[in-house]
N, C-alpha and C positions, 0 to 999 in steps of 0.2 A: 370594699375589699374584705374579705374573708382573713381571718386570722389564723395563723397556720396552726395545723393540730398537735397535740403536746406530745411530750415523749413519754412513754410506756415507761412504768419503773424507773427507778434511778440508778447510777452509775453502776459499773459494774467494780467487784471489788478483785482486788491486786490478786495473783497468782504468780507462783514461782517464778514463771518466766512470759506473764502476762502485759500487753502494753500498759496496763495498770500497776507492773512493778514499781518499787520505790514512793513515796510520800502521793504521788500527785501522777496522774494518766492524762494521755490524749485523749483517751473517750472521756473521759469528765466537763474537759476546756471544750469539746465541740457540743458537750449535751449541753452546758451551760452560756454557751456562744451562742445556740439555739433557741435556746430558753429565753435570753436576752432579746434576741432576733426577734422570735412570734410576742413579746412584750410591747417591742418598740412601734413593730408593725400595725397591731392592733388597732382599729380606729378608736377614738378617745369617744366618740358621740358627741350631744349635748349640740350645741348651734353650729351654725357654721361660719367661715370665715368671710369675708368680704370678694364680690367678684373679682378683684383684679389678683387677687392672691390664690385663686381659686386656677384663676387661668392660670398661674406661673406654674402649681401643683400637676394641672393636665399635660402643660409642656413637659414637664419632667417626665413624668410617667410616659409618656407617647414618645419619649427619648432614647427607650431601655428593650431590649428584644426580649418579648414574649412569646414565649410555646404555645400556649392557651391561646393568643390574639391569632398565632401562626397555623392552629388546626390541630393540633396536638391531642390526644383524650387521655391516651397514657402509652408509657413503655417497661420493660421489663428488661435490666441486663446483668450478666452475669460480673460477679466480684470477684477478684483475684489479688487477695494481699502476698504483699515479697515476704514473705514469712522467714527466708534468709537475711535479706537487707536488716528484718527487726531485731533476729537474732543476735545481729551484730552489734545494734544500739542498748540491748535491754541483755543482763548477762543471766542466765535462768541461774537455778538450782544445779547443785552436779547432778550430770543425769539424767536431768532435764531435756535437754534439747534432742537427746538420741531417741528419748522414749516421743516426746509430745511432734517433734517435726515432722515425723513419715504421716502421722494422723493428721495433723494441719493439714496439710501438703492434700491428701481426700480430701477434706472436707469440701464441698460448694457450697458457694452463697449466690444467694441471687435476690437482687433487690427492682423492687416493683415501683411505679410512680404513678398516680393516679389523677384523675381528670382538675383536682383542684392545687394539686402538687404535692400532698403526704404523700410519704411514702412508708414502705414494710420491707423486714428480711427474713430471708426463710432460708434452712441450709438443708443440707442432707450430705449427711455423714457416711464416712467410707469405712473400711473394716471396724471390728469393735476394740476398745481399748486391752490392755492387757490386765487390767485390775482396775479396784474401782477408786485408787490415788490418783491414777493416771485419769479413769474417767471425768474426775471432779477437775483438774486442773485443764484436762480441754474444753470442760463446759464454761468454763470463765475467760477461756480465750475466746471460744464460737461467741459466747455474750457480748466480749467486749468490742470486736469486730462487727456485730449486728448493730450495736448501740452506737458506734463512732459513725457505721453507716448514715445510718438513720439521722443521728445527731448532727452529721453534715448537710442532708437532704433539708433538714427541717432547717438549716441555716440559709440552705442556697435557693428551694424553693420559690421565698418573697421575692426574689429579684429576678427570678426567670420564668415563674407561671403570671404576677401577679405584678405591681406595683409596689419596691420600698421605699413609699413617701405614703402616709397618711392618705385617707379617704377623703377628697375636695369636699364631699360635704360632712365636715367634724368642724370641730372646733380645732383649732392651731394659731400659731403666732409667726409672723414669715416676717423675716427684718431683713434689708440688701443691707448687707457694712462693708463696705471697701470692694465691692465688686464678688461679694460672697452672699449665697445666702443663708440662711442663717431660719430655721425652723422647730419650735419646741410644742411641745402637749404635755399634758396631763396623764397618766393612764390610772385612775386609782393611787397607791402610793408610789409609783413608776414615774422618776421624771425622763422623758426624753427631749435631748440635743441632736439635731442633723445639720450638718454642713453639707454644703451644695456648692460647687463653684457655677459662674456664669454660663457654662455652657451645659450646665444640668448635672453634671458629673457629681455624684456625694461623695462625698472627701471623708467624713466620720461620720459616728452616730455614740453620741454617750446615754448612757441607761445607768440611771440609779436607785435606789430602792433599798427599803431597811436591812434586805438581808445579800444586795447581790449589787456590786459597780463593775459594768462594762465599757470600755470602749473601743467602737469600731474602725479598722483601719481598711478600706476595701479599694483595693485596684482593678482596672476595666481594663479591657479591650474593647475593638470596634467589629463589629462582623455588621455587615452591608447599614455601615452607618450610626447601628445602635448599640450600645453598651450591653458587656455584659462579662460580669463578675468572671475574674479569674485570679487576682489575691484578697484574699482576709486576713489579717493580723489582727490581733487581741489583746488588751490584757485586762484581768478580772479579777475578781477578788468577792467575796462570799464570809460574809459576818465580821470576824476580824484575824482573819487572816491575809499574808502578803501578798501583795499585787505581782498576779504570775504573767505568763507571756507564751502566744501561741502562732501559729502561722499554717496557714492553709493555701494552698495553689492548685487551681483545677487546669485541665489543658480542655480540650474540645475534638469532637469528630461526625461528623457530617454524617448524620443516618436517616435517608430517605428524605433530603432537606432541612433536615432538623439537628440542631446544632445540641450535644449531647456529650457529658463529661466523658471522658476518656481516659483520665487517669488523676490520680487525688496525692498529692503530699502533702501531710499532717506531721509539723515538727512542734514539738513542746521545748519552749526554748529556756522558761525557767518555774520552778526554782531549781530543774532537773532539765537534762537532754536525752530528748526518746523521740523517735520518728519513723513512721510509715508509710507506705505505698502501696496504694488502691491501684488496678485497674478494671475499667467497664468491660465487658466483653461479651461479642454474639447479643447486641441488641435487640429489640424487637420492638415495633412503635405500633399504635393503633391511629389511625386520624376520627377525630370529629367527625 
């Protein structure tokens, strides 16, 4: 398994009336959810585990719906944030919202997916601003909107292009305790913890490391039997600072057979409350 690719630049920084407002942003929790993610996923290398643990690993993976397995090469669809709904959670600058909302409100985005599950966002902007305060505080909105994109895709990726359980042939540790299973590795200074219950479903994933503790809460659905990601909760924590708390919900929509996000809620639940809403739109798929 391919380890997902990193994210471009780091977080985007707060803006008057940006979802980066206040101490702490939704785009940071999902860059760094992400981050945690392509960590966890990464195969560790070095030996491999023993065949019968090996098969449990195939089971699981051959459990979870894949785009890639299903013909998939890539898609492209169009992003549509509630730019009202945020306005309502995050309170701007005075002035703020009259000047930056009609420009949001243009802006497109559209975000691309490609044959191994990176993705990219690219926008294109509608009339020009009216000065260049206003231009600066829309570019940290377009940023931070690009980067939650992305920071999402690069979280949900491993579970819909690819396999989130280690590489069968790595090295790992697989225990059943009480009718659970129970799998750790190495990755460099990166400890990873995955829970599994018996019926392959993973229940967590803890990531720890010098400078960053994650851990993962992911809820499934079933589409024609196999699982596939539609809550994430979080909470993280980065050097020494407090363990925060996030929550991510994806819905689903049928394009051309292929099962394909439709719309995104992203709520920061602490040490602040701020939340947004994505949706996919005018899809476009390519097959294999």
């Amino acid at each position: 398994m391919k380890r997902p690719s990193g994210f471009a630049g780091g977080p985007a920084s707060a803006g008057p009336c940006s979802i980066a407002a206040g101490k702490q942003s939704v785009t940071l929790v999902l860059v760094l959810a992400g981050l945690a993610a392509g960590l966890a996923l990464a195969p560790p290398l070095e030996r491999a585990s023993d065949s019968s643990q090996r098969d449990v690993i195939r089971r699981a993976s051959a459990a979870y719906y894949s785009l890639k397995d299903r013909g998939l090469l890539s898609c492209q669809c169009e992003v549509v944030p509630d730019w009202d709904g945020l306005f309502q959670t995050v309170k701007p600058a005075a002035g703020a919202q009259d000047q930056l909302l009609p420009l949001l409100k243009q802006t497109r985005f559209q975000v691309t997916i490609g044959p191994t599950g990176a993705s990219s966002v690219s926008h294109e902007a509608g009339y020009p601003p009216p000065n260049e305060q206003v231009a600066e505080r829309l570019r940290m909105e377009i940023m931070s909107i690009e980067r939650l994109v992305t920071g999402f895709f690069e979280m949900w990726s491993p579970f819909s292009f690819d396999s989130p359980f280690p590489d069968a042939q790595t090295e790992f540790k697989l225990e059943d305790t009480a009718g659970q299973y129970r799998i750790s590795y190495q990755q460099g200074p990166i400890a990873v913890v995955t829970t599994m219950a018996a019926d392959y479903a993973l229940t967590g994933m803890d990531v720890k490391g010098p400078q960053v503790e994650v851990h993962f809460h992911p809820q499934w659905q079933r589409v024609e039997g196999l699982y596939m990601l539609s809550v994430i909760k979080a909470e993280f924590a980065t050097g020494s600072a407090a363990m925060q708390q996030m929550e991510a919900k994806v819905a689903y929509q049928d394009i051309e057979g292929w099962e394909l996000p439709s719309t995104l809620a992203v709520k920061l639940i602490s040490p602040s409350a701020h939340s947004l809403n994505l949706t996919f739109a005018d899809c476009r798929v390519t097959k294999r």
